[in-house]
PALUM-235024 format. One line per field, with one value per residue: residue number from 1; z, y, x of N, C-alpha, C in turn; residue in three letters. Coordinates in pm, 1 decimal, padded with zeros to 6 digits. Layout:
<lovexs>
seq	NUM|...;
n.pz	Z|...;
n.py	Y|...;
n.px	X|...;
ca.pz	Z|...;
ca.py	Y|...;
ca.px	X|...;
c.pz	Z|...;
c.py	Y|...;
c.px	X|...;
type	ALA|...;
</lovexs>
This chain:
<lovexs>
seq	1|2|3|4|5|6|7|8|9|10|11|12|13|14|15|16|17|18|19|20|21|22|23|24|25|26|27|28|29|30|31|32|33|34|35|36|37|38|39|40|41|42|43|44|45|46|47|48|49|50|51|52|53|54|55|56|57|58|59|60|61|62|63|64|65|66|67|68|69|70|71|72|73|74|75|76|77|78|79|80|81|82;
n.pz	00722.7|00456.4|00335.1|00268.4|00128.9|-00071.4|-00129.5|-00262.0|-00494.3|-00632.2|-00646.8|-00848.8|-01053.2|-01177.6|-01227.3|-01405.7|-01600.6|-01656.7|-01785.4|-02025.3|-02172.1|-02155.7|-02369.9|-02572.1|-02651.0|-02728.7|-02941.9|-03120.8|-03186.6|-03292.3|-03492.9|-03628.4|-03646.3|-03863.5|-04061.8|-04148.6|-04253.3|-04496.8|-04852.1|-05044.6|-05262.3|-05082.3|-04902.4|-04985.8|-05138.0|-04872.8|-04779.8|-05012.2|-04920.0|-04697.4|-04709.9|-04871.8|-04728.7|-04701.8|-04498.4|-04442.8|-04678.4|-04626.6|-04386.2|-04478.0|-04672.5|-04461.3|-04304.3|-04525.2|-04524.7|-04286.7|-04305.6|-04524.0|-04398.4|-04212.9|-04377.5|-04476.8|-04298.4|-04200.7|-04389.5|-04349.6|-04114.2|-03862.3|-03610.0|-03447.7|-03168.3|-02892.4;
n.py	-02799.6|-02747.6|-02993.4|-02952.0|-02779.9|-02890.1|-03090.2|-02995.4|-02817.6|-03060.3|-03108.7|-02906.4|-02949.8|-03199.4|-03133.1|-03001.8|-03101.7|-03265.9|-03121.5|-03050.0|-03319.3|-03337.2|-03122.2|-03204.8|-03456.7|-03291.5|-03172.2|-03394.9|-03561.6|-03315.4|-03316.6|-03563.4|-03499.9|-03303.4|-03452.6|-03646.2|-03534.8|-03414.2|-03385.9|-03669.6|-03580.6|-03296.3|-03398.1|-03555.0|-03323.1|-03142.5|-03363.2|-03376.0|-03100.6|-03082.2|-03260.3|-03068.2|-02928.1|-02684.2|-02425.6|-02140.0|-02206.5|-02483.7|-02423.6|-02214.9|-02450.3|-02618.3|-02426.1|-02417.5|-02698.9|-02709.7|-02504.3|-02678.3|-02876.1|-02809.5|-02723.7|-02911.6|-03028.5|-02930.9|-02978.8|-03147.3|-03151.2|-03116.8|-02995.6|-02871.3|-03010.5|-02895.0;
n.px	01180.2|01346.7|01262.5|00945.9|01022.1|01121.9|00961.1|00753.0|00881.5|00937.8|00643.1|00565.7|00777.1|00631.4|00385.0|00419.5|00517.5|00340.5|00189.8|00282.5|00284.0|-00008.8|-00051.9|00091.1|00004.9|-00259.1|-00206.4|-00062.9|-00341.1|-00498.1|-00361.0|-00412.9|-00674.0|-00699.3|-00504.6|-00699.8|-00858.8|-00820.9|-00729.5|-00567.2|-00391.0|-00346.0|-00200.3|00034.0|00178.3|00216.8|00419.2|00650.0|00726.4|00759.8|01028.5|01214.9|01222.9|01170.8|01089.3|00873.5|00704.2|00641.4|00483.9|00257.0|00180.2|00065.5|-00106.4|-00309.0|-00416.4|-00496.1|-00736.8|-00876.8|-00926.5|-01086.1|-01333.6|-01398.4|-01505.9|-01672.8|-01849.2|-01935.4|-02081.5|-02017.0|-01792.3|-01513.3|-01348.3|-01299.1;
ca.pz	00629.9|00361.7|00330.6|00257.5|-00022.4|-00198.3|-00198.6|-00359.8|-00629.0|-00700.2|-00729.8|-00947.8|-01172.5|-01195.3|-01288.8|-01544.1|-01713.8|-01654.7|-01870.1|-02151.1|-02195.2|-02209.2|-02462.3|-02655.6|-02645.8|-02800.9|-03077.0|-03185.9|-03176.8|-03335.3|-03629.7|-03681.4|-03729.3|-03998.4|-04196.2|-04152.5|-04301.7|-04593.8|-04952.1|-05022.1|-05286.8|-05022.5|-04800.3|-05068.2|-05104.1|-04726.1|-04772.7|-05098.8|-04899.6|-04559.1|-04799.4|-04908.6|-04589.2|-04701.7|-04404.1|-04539.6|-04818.5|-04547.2|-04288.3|-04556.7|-04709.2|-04356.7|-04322.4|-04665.9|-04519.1|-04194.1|-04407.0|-04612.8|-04294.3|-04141.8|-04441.0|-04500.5|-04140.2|-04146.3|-04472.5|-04309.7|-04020.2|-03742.9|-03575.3|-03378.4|-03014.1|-02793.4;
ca.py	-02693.4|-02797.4|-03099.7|-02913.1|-02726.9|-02991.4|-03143.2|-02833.4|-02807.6|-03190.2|-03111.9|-02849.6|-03030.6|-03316.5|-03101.3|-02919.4|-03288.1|-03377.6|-03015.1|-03084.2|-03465.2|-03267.7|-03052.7|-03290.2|-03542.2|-03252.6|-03145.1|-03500.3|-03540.2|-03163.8|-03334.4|-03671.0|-03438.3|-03232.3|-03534.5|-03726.4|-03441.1|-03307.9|-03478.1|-03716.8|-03450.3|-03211.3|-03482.4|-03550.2|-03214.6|-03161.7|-03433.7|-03298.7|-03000.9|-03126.6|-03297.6|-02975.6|-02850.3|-02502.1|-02400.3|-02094.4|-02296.1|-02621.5|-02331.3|-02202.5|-02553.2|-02614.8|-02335.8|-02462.4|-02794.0|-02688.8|-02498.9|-02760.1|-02984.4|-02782.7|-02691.2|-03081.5|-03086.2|-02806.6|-02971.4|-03291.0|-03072.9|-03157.2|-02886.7|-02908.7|-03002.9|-02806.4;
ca.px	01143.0|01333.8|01190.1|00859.8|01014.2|01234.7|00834.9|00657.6|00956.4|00870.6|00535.3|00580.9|00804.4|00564.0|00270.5|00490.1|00574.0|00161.6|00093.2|00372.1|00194.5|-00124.2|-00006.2|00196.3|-00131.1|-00391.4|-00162.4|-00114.7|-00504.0|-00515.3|-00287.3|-00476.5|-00804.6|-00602.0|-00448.2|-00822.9|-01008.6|-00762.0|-00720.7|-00455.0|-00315.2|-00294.8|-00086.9|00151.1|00240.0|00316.8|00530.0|00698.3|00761.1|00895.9|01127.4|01269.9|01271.3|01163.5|00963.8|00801.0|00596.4|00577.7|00371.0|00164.5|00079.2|00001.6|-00251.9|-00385.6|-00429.9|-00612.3|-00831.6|-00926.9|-01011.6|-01204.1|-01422.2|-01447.1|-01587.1|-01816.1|-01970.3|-02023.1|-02155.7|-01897.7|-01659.9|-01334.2|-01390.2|-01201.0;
c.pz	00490.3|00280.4|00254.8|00159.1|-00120.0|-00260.5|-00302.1|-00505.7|-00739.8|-00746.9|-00796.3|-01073.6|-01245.8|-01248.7|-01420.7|-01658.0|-01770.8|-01796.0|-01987.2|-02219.8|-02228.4|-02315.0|-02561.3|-02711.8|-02751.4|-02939.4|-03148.4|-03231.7|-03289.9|-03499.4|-03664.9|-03694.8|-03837.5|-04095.1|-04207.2|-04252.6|-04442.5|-04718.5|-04968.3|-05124.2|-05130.8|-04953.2|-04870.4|-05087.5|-04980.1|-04751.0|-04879.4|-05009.9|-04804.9|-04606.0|-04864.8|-04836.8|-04621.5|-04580.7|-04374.5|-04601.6|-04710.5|-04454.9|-04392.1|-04644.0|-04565.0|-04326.6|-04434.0|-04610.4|-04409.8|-04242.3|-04451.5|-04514.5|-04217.6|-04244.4|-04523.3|-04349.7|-04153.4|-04272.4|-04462.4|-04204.6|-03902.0|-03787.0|-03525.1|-03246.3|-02952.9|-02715.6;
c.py	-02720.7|-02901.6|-03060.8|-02823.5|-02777.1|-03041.8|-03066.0|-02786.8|-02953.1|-03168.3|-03014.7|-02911.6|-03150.5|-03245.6|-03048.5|-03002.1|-03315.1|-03257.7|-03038.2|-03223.9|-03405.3|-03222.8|-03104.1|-03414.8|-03453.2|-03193.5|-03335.0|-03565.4|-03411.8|-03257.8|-03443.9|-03556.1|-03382.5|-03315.3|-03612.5|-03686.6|-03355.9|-03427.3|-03567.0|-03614.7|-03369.1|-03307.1|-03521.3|-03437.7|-03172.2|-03244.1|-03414.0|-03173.1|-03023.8|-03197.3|-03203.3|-02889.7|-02683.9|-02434.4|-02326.0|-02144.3|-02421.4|-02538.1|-02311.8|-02326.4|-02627.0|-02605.1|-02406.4|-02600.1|-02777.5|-02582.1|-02606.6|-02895.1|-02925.8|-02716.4|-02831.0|-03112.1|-03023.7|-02839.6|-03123.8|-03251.1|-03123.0|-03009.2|-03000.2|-02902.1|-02931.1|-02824.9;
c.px	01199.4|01316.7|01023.9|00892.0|01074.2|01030.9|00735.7|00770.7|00945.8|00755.5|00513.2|00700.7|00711.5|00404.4|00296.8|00477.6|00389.6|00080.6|00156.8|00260.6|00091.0|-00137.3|-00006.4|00030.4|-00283.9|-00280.0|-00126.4|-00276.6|-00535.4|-00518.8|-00370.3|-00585.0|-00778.1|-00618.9|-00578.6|-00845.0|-00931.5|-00779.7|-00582.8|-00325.8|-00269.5|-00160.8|00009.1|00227.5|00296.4|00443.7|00669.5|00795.1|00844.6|01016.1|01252.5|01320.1|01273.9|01041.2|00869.0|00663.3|00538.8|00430.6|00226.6|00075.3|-00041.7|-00112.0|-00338.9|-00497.1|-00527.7|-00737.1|-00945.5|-00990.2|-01109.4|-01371.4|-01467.6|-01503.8|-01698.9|-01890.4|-02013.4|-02099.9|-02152.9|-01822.0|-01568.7|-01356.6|-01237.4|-01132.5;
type	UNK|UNK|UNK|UNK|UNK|UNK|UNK|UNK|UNK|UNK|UNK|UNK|UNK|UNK|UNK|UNK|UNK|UNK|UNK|UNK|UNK|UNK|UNK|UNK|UNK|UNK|UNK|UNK|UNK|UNK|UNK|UNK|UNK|UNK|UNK|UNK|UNK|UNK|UNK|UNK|UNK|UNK|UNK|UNK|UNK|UNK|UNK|UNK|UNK|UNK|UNK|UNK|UNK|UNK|UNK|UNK|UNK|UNK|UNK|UNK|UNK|UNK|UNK|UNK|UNK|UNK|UNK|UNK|UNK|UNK|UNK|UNK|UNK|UNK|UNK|UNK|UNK|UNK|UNK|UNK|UNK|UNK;
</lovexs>
């Protein structure tokens, strides 16, 4: 018996790890569509900012920036796959 639940706490750790990777895998993906689809102004500024480490102004350039990629997608007439 506990043999049969040491295995079911394994495989719940191991799916946990497989959903993190998942995760971790579409926000990198997320971010290359972002920095593709923005101007290189905008990407200098990010970098300006994470530099300053004010995180405030870094969020909001952020927003600015996913903005600005997705209205450079939607006028090449491409979305954001899901």
């Amino acid at each position: 018996m506990a043999d049969v639940l040491e295995l079911k706490a394994l495989k719940a750790r191991l799916e946990e790890k497989e959903q993190k990777a998942s995760l971790e895998a579409a926000k990198d993906q997320f971010l290359d569509e972002v920095l593709s689809n923005i101007s290189e102004q905008s990407f200098l500024r990010l970098v300006d900012l994470a530099a300053t480490g004010k995180k405030d102004l870094l969020k909001t350039a952020l927003l600015h920036c996913f903005m600005e990629a997705a209205a450079n997608k939607a006028a090449k007439g491409e979305g954001w796959e899901v």
